[in-house]
N, CA and C of each residue as an Amber inpcrd file, in Angstrom:
protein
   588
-123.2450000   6.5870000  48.5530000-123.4130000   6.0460000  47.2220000
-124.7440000   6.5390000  46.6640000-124.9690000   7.0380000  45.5520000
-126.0020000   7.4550000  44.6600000-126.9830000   6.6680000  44.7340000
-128.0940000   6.9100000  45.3260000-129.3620000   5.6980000  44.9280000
-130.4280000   5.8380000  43.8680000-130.5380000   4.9560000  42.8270000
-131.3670000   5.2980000  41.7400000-132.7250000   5.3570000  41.7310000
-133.1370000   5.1890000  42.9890000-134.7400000   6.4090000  43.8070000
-134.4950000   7.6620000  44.1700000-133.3390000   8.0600000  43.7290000
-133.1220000   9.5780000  43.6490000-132.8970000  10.0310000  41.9310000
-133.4490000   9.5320000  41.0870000-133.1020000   9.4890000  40.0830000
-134.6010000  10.3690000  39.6960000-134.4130000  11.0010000  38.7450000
-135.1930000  12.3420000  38.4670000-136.3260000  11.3700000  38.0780000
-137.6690000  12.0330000  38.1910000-139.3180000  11.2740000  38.1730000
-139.5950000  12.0240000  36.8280000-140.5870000  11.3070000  36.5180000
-141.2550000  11.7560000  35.4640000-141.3150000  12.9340000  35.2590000
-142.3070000  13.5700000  37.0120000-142.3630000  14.6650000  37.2440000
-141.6130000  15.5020000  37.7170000-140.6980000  15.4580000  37.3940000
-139.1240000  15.9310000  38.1200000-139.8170000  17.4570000  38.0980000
-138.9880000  17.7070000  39.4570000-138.9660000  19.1630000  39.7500000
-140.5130000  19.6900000  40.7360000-141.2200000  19.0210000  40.8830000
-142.7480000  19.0650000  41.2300000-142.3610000  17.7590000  42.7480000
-142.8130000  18.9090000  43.6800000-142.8290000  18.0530000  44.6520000
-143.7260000  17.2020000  45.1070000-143.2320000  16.1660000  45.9080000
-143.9000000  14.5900000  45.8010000-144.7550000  14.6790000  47.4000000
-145.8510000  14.5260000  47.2170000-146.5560000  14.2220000  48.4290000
-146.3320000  13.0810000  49.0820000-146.0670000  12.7070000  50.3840000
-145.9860000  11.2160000  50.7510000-147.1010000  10.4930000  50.5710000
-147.2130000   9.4530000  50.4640000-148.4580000   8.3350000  49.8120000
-148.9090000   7.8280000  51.1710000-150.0940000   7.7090000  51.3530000
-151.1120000   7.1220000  52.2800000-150.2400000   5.9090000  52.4590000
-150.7280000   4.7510000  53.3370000-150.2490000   3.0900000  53.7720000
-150.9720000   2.7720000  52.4200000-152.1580000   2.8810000  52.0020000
-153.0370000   1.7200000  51.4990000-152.2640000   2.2250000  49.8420000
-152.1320000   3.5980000  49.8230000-151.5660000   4.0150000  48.5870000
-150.1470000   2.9920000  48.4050000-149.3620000   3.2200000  49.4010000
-147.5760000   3.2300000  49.0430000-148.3220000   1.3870000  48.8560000
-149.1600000   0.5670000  49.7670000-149.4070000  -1.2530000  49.2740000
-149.2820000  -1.1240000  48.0060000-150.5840000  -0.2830000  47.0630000
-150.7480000  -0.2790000  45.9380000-149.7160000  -0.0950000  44.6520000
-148.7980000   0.6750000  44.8130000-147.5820000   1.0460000  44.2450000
-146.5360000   0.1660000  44.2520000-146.6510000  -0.0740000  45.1260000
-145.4490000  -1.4190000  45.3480000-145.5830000  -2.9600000  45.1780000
-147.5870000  -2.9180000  45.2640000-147.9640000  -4.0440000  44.5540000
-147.8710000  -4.1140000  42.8290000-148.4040000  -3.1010000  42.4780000
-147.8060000  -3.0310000  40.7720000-146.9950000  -3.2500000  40.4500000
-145.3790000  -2.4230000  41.0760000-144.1230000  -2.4930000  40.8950000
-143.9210000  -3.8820000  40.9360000-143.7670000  -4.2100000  41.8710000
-143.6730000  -6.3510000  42.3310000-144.1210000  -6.9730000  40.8690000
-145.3410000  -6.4780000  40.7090000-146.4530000  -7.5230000  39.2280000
-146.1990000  -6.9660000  38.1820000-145.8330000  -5.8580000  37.9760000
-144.9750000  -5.1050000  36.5850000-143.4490000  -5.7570000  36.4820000
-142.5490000  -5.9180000  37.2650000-141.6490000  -6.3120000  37.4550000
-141.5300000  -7.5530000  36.8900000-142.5220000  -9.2200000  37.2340000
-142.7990000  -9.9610000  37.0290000-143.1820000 -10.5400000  35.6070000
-144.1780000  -9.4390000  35.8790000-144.9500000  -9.5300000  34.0130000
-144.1720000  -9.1240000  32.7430000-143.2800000  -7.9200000  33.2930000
-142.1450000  -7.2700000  32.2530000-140.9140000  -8.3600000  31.9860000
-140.6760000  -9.4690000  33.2140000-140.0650000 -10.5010000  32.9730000
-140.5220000 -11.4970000  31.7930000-141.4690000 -12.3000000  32.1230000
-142.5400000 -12.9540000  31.3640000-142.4210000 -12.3780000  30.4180000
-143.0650000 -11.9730000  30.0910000-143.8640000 -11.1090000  28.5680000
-143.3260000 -10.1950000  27.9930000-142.5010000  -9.3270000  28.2520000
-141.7390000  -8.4700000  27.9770000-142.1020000  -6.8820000  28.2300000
-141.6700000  -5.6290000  27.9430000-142.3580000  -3.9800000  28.5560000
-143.2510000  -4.3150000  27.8500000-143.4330000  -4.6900000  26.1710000
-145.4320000  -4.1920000  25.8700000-146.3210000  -5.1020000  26.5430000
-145.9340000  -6.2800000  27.6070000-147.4120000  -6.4210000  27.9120000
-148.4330000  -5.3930000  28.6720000-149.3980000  -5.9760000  28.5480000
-150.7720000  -5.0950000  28.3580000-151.0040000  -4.7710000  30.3500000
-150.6760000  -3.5800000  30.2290000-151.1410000  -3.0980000  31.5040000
-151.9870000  -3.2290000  32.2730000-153.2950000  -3.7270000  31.6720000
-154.3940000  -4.3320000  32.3080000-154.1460000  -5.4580000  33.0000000
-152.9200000  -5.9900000  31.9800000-152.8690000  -7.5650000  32.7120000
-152.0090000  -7.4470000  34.2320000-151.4340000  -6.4210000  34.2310000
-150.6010000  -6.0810000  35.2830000-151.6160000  -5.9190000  36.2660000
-152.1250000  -4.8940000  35.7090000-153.4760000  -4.0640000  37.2270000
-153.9720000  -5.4110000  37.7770000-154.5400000  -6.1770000  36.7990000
-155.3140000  -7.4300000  37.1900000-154.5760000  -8.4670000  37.5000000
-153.4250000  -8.3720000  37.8770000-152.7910000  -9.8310000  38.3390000
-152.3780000  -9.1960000  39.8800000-151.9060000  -7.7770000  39.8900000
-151.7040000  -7.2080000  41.0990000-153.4340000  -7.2110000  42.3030000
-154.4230000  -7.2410000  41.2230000-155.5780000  -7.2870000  42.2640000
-156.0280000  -6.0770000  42.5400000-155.6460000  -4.7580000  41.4390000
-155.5600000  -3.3030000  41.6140000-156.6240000  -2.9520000  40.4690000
-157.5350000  -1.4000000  40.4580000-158.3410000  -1.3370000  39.2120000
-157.5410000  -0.8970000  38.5580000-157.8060000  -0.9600000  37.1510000
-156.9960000   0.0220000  35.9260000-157.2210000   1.5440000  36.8430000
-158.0380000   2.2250000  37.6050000-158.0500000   3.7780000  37.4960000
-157.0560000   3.3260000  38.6200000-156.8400000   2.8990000  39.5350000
-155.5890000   3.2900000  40.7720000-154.3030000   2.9260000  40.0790000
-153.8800000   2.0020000  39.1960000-152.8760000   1.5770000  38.3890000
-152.7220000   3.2900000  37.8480000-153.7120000   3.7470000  37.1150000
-153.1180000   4.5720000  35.8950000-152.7440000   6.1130000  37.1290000
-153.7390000   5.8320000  38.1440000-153.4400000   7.1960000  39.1740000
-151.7180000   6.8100000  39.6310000-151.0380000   5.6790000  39.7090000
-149.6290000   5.6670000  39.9490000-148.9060000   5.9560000  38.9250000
-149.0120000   5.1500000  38.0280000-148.0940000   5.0180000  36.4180000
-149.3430000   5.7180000  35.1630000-149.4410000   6.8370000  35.1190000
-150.0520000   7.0480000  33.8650000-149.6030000   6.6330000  32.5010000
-148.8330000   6.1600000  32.8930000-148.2160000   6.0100000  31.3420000
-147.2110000   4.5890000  31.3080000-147.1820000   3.6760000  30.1550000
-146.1450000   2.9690000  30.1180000-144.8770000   2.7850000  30.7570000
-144.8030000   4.0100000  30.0020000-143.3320000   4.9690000  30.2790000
-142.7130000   5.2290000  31.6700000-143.9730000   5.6680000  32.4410000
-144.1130000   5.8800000  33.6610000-143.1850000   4.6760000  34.6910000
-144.6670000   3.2540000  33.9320000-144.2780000   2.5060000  34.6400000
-142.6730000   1.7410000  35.2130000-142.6800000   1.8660000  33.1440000
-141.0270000   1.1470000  32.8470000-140.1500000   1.7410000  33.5890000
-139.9010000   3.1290000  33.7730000-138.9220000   3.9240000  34.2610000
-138.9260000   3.4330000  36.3190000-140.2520000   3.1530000  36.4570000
-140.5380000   2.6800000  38.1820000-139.9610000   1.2660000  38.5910000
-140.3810000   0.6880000  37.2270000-139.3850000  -0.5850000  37.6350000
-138.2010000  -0.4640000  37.4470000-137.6660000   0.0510000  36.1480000
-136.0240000  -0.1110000  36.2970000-134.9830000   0.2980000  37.1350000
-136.0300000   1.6560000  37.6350000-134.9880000   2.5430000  38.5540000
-134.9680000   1.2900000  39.8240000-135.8820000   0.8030000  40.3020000
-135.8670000   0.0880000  41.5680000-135.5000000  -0.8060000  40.7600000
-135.2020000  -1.6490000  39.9450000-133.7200000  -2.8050000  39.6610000
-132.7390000  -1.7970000  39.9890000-132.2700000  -0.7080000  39.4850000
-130.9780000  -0.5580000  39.7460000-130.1370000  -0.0420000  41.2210000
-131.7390000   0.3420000  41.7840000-131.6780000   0.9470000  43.5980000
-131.2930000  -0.7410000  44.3240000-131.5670000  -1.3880000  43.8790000
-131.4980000  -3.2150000  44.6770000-130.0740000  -3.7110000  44.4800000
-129.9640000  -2.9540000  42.8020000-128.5280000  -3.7780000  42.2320000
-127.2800000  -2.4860000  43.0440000-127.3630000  -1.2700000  43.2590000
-126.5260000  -0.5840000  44.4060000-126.7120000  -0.8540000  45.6530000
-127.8050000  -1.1530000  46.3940000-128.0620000  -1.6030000  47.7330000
-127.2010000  -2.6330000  47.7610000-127.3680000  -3.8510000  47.1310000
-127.1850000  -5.3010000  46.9620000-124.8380000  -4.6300000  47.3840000
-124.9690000  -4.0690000  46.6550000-123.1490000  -3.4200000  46.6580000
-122.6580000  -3.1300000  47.9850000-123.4970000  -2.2190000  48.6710000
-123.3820000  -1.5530000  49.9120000-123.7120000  -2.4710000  50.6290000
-124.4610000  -3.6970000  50.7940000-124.3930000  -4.9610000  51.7100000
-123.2230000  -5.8500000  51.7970000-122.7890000  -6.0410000  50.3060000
-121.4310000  -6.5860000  50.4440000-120.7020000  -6.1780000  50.8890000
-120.4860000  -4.7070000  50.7270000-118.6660000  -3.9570000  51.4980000
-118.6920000  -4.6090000  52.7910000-119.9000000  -4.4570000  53.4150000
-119.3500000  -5.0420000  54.9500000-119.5720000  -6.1760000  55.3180000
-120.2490000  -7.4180000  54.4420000-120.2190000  -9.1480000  54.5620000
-119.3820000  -9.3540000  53.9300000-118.2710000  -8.9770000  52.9400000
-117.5640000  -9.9760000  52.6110000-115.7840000  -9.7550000  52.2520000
-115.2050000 -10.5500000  51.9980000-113.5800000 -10.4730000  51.7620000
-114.1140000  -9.1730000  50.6960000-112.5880000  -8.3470000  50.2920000
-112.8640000  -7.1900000  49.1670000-113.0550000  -8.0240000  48.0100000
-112.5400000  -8.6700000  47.6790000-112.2840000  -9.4960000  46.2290000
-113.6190000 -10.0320000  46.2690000-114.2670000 -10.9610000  46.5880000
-115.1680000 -11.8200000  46.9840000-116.6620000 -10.6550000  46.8060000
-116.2230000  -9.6470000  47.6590000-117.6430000  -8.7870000  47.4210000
-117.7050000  -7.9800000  45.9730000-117.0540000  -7.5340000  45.7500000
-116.4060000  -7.3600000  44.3120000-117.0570000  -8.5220000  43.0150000
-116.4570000  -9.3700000  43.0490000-117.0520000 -10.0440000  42.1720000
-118.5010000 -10.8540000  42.2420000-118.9660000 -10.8320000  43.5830000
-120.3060000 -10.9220000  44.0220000-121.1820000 -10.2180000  43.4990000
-120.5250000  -8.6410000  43.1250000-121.6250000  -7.6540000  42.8130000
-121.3030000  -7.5950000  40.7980000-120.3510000  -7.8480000  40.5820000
-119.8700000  -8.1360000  38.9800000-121.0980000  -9.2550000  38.4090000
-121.0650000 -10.0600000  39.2720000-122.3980000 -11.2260000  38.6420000
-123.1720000 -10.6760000  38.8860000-123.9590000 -10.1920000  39.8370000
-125.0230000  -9.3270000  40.0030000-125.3440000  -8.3900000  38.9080000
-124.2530000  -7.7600000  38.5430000-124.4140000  -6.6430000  37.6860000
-124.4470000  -6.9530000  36.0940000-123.4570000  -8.3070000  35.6300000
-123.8940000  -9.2620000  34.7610000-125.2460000  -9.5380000  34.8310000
-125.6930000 -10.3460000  35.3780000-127.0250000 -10.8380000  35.6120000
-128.5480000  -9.8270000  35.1730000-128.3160000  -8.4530000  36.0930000
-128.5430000  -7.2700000  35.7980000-128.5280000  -7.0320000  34.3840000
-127.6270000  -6.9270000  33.6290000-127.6720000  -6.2020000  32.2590000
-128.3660000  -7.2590000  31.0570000-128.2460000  -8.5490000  31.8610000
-128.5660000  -9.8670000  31.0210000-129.9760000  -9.9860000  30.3720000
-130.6500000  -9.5220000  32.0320000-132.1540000  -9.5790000  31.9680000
-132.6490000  -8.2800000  31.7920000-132.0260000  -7.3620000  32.1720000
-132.9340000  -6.0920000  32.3990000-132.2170000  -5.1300000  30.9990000
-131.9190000  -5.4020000  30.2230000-131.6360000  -4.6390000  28.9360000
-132.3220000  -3.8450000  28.0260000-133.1010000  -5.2080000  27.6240000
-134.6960000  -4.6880000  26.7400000-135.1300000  -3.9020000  27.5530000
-135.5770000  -4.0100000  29.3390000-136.5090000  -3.1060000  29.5880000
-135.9890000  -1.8090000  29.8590000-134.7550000  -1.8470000  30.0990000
-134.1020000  -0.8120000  29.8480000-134.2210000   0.4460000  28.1430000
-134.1330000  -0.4450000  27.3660000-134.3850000  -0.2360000  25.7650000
-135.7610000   0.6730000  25.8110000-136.7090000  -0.2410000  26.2610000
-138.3150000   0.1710000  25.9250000-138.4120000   1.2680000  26.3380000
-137.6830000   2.0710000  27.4910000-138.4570000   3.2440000  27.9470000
-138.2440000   4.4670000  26.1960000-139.1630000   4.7010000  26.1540000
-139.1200000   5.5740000  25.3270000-138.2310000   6.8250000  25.2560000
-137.4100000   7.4140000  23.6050000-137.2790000   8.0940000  23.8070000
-138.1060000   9.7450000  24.1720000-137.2820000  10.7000000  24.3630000
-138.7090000  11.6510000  24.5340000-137.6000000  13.2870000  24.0440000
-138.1790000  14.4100000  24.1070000-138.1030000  15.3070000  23.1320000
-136.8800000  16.5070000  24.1030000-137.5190000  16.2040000  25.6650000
-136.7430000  16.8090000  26.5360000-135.5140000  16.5160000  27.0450000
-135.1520000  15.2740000  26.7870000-133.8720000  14.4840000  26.9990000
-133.7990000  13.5030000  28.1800000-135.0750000  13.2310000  28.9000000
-135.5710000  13.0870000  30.0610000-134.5280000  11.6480000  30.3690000
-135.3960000  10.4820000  29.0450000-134.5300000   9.3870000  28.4910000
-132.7770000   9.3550000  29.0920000-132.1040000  10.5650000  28.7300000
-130.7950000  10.4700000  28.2850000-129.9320000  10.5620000  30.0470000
-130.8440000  11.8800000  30.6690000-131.0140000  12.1610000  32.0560000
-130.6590000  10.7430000  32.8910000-131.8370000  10.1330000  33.1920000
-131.6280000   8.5840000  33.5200000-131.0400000   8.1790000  33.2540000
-130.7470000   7.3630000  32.1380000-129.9820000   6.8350000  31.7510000
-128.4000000   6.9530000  32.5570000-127.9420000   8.3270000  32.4350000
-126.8520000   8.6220000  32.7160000-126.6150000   8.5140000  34.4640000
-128.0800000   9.1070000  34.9700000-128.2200000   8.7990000  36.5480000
-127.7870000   7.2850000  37.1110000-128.5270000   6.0200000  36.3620000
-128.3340000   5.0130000  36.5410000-126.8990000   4.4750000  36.3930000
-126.6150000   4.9090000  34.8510000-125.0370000   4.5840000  34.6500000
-123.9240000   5.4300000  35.8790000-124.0400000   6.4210000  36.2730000
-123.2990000   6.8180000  37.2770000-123.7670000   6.2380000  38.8710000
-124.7850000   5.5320000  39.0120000-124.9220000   4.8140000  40.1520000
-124.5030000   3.5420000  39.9650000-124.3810000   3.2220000  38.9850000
-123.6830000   1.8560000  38.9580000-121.9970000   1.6410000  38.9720000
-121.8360000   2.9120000  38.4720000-120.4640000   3.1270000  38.2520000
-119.8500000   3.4110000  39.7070000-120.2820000   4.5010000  40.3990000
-120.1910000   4.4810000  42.1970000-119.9200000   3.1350000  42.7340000
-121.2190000   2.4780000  42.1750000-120.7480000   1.1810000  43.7880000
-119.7080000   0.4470000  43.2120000-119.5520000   0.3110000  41.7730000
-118.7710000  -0.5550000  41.7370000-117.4790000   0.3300000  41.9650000
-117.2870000   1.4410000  41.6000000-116.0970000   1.9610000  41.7320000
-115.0510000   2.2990000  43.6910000-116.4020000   2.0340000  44.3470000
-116.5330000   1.9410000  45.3200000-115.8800000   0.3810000  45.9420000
-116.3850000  -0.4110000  45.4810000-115.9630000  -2.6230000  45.4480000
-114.4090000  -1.8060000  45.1700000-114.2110000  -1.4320000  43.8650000
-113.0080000  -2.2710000  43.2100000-111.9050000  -1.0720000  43.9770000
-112.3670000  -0.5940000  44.2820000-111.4070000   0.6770000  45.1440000
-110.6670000  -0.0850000  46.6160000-112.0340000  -0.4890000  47.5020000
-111.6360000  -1.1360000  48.7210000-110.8910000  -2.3780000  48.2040000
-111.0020000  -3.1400000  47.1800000-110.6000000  -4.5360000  47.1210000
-108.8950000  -3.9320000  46.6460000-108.5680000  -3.1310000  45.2380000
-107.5470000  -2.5640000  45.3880000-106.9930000  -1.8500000  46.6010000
-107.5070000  -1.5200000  47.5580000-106.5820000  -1.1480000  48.8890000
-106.2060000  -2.4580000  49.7540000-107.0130000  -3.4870000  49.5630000
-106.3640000  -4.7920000  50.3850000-105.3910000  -5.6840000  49.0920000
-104.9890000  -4.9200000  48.4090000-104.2420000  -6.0690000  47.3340000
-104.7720000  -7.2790000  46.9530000-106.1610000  -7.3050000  47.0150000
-106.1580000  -8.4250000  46.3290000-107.1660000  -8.1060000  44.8040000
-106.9270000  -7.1210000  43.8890000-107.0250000  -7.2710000  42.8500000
-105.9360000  -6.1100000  41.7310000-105.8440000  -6.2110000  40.7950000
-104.8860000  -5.3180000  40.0470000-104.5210000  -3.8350000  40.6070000
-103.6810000  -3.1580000  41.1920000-104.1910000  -1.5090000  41.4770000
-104.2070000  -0.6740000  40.0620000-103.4370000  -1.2530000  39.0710000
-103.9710000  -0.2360000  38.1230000-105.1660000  -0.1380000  37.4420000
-106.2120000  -1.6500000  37.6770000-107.4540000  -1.4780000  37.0330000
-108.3140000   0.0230000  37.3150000-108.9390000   0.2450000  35.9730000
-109.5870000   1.4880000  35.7860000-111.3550000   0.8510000  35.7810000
-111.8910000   1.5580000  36.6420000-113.2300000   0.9440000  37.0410000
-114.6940000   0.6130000  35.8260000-114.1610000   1.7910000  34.9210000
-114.5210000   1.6210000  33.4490000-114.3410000   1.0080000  32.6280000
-112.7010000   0.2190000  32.6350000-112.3170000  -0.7300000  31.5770000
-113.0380000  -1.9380000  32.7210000-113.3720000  -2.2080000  33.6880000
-114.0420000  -3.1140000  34.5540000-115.6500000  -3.3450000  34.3870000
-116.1900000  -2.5620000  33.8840000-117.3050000  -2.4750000  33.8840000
-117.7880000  -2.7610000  32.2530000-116.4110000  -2.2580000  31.4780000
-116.9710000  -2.7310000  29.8780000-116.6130000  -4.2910000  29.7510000
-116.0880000  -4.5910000  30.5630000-115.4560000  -6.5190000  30.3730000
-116.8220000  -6.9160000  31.0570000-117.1370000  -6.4180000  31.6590000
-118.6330000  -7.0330000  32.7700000-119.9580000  -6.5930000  31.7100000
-119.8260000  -5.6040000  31.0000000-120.9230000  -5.4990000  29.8000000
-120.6730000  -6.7150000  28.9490000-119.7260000  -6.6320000  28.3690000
-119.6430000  -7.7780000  27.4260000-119.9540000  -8.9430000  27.6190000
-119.5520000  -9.5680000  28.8380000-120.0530000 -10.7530000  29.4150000
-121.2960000 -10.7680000  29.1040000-122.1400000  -9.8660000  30.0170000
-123.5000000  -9.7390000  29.9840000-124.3260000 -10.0150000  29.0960000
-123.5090000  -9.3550000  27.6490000-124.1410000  -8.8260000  26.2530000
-123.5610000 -10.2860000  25.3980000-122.6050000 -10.8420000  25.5970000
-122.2130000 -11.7230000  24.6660000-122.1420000 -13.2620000  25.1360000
-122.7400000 -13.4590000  26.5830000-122.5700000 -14.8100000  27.0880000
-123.8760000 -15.5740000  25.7770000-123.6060000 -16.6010000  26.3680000
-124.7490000 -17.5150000  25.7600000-125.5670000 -17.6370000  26.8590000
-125.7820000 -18.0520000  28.2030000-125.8330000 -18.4450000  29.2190000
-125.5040000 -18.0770000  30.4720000-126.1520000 -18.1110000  31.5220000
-125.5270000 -18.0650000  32.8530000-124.3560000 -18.8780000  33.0530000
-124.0380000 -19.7250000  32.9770000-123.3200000 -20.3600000  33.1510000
-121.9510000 -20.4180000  32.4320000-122.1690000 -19.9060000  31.1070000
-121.2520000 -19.5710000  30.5320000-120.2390000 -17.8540000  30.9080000
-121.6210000 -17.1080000  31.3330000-121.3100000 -15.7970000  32.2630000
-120.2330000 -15.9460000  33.0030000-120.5160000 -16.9120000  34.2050000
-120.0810000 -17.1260000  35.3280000-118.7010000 -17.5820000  34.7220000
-118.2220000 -18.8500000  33.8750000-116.9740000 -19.1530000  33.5590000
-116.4770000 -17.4970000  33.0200000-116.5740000 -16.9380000  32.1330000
-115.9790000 -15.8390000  31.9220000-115.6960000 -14.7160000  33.1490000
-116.6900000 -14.5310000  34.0050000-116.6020000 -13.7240000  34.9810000
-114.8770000 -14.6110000  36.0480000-115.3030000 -15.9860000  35.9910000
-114.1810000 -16.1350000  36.5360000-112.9120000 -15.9160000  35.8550000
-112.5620000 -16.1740000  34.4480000-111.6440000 -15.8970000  33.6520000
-110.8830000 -14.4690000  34.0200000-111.8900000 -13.2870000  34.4030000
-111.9300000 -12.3430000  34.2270000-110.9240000 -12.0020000  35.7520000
-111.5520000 -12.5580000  36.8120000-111.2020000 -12.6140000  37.9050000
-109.4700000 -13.5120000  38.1920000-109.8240000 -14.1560000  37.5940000
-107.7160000 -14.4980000  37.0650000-107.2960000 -13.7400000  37.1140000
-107.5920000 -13.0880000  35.4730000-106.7930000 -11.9830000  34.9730000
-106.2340000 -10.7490000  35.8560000-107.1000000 -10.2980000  36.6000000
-107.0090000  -8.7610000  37.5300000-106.5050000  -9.4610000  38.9430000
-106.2880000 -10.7700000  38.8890000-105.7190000 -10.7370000  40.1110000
-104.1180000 -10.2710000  40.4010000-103.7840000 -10.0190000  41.3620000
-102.6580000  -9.2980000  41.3370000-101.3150000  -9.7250000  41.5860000
C-alpha cells in the first residue's frame, strides 16, 4: 500500500540525508506541536508559537520547515501516512466488513478535521500543490480500495460497489454532517445500504 511519507518533499528529487537522534526528537517534536496548534488555531497560527510550545528555537524550527508551506505539507502528509497505516492494521484485527467501516469513520473523521489544513497549503507555480494532492488521494484510495476488496471477497458487503462511488458517499458525510455523531448515524445508514 502507498505510504504518504513517500509522497514527493518540498525538495523532491534532492537526496535526503538521515537526521541525527537529537535532530529526528526535534522534527517530530514540531510535527506533534504543529499538529496540535494547527488543530487549535488553525494553519496561520504563528510559527513562533509552535517553536515555543515545542521547547525548540525559531532557527532549528525554520532549519526543519523553512517555510509554512513546508510545515503544512509535514503535517498533513503524516495525517494521511497514520490514516493508511491505521487501514493496514485493520485488514488483519478485524471481520472484513467491520475493518472496512472502521477505516470509513476514520477517513470521515479525517476529512472532517483535516480539510482546511489540507486547503492552506499553498498553491504554487510548479504544480507541486496538485502532485500531492493527487499522491495522497491515491493513497487513500489504495487502502480503502484494498478494505472494500477483501470485505467484497467474504460477501459481506455489495460486490458491485465501485471504491470511488464509496469514497464520494464517505466525502459527503464528512463535508455535510453537522456533527460526529450525526457522521456516524449516516455512516451507518450507509453501511445498510451496501450490505449484501
Amino acid at each position: 500500500m502507498p505510504s504518504a511519507a513517500d509522497s514527493p518533499a518540498p525538495d523532491q528529487g534532492l537526496p535526503q540525508r538521515p537526521r541525527r537522534a537529537d535532530a529526528q526528537r526535534n522534527y517530530e517534536r514540531l510535527l506533534a506541536t504543529a499538529r496540535e496548534v494547527f488543530r487549535e488555531r488553525g494553519a496561520d497560527a504563528p510559527l513562533d508559537d509552535i517553536a515555543r510550545r515545542a521547547g525548540i528555537g525559531n532557527a532549528t524550527m525554520y532549519r526543519h520547515f523553512p517555510t509554512r508551506r513546508e510545515l503544512i505539507i509535514a503535517v498533513y502528509a503524516d495525517e494521511v501516512t497514520a490514516l493508511c497505516s491505521q487501514g493496514e492494521t485493520l485488514l488483519k484485527n478485524e471481520s472484513p466488513a467491520a475493518a472496512l467501516f472502521d477505516w470509513l469513520r476514520a477517513f470521515i473523521a479525517h476529512v472532517a478535521a483535516k480539510r482546511e489544513l489540507a486547503l492552506a497549503i499553498p498553491n504554487d507555480q510548479g504544480g507541486q500543490r496538485s502532485a500531492l494532492f493527487d499522491h495522497w488521494h491515491k493513497a487513500m484510495h489504495t487502502t480503502a480500495s484494498t478494505l472494500l476488496t477483501h470485505a467484497q471477497s467474504r460477501g459481506t458487503v455489495d460486490a458491485d460497489l465501485d471504491v470511488s462511488d464509496l469514497l464520494t458517499l464517505a466525502n459527503g458525510i464528512a463535508v455535510a454532517s453537522s456533527d460526529s455523531d450525526q457522521a456516524d448515524r449516516c455512516l451507518q445508514l450507509l453501511r445498510r445500504a451496501i450490505a449484501p
